[in-house]
C-alpha positions in Angstrom: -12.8 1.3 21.7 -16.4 1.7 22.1 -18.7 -0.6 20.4 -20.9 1.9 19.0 -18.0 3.6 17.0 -17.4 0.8 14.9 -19.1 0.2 11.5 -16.6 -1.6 9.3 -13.7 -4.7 10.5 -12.2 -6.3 8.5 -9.9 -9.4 9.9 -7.4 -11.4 8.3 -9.1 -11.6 5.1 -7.5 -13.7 2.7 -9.2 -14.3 -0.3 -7.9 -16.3 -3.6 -10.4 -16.1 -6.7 -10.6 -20.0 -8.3 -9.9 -18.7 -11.6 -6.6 -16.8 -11.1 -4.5 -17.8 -7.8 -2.0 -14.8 -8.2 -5.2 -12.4 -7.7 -6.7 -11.6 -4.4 -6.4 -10.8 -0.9 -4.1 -11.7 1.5 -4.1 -11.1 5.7 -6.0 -7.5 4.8 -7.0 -6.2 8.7 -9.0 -2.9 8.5 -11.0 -0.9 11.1 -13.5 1.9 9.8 -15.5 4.0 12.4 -18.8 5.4 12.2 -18.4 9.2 10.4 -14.5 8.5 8.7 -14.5 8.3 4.9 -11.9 6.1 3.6 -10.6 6.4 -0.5 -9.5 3.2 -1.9 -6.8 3.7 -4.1 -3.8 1.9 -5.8 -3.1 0.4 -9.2 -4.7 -1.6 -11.3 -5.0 -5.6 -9.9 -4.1 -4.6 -6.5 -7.2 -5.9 -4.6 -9.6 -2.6 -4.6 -12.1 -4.7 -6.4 -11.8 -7.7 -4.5 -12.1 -6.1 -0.8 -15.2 -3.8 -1.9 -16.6 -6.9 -3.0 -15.9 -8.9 0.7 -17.4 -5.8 1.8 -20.8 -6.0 0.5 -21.0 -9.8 0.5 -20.3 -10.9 -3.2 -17.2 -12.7 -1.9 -18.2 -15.2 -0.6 -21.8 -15.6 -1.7 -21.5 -14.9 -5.6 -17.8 -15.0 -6.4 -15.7 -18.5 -6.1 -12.7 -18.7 -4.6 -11.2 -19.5 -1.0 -12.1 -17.1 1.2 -11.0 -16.6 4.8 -10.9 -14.1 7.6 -13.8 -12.2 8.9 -15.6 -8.8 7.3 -18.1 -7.6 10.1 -20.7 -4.7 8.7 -22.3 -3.1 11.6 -21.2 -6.4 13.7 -22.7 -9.0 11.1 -20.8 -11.2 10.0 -21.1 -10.9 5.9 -20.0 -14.2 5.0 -22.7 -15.4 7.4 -26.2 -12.7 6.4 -27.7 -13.2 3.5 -27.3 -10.6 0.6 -30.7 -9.1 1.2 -29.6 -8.5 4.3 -26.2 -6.8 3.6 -27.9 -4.6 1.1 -29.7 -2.8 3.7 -26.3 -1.6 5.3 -23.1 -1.6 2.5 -22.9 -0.9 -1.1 -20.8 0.2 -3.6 -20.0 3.3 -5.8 -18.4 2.6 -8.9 -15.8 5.4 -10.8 -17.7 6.1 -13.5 -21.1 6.9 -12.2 -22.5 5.9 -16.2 -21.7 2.5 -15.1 -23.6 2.1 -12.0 -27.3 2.1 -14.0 -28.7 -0.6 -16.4 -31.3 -0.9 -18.7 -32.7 -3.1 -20.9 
């Protein structure tokens, strides 16, 4: 594979949240070139949440839990950059696009 194909890897990610140890992650290996699209999908508690999360660098920084594995954006490590940092590259888009905007 060519280096500058990749975008997204994911390696044995295992993730456990501190507040409920039968939700989470576990030995989650994914590869996502530059150009693909790729649908998350599945029911409800499955882990959809929790990898989108290890994707943009909540998990670890933000969320508690035992985390392990690797999640490389544009081949930085996200456990290692700093949210700011991630930002620039990832984010999320949520279902409901009502939900994605706050005001006070």
């Amino acid at each position: 594979m060519r280096g500058d194909k990749q975008m997204i890897e994911v390696k044995n990610l295992s993730y456990t949240y501190t507040s409920d140890e039968d939700n989470g992650l576990k030995n989650v290996n994914l590869l996502i070139r530059k150009g693909e699209f790729v649908v998350l999908c599945g029911r409800s508690g499955c882990g959809k949440t929790t990898l989108t999360r290890a994707l943009n660098g909540l998990i670890p920084h933000f969320f508690e839990g035992e985390f392990s594995g690797q999640v490389s954006v544009e081949r930085i490590n996200i456990s290692e950059a700093e949210l700011s940092k991630t930002a620039d590259l990832i984010g999320s888009v949520f279902q409901n696009p009502a939900s994605q905007f706050f005001s006070y």
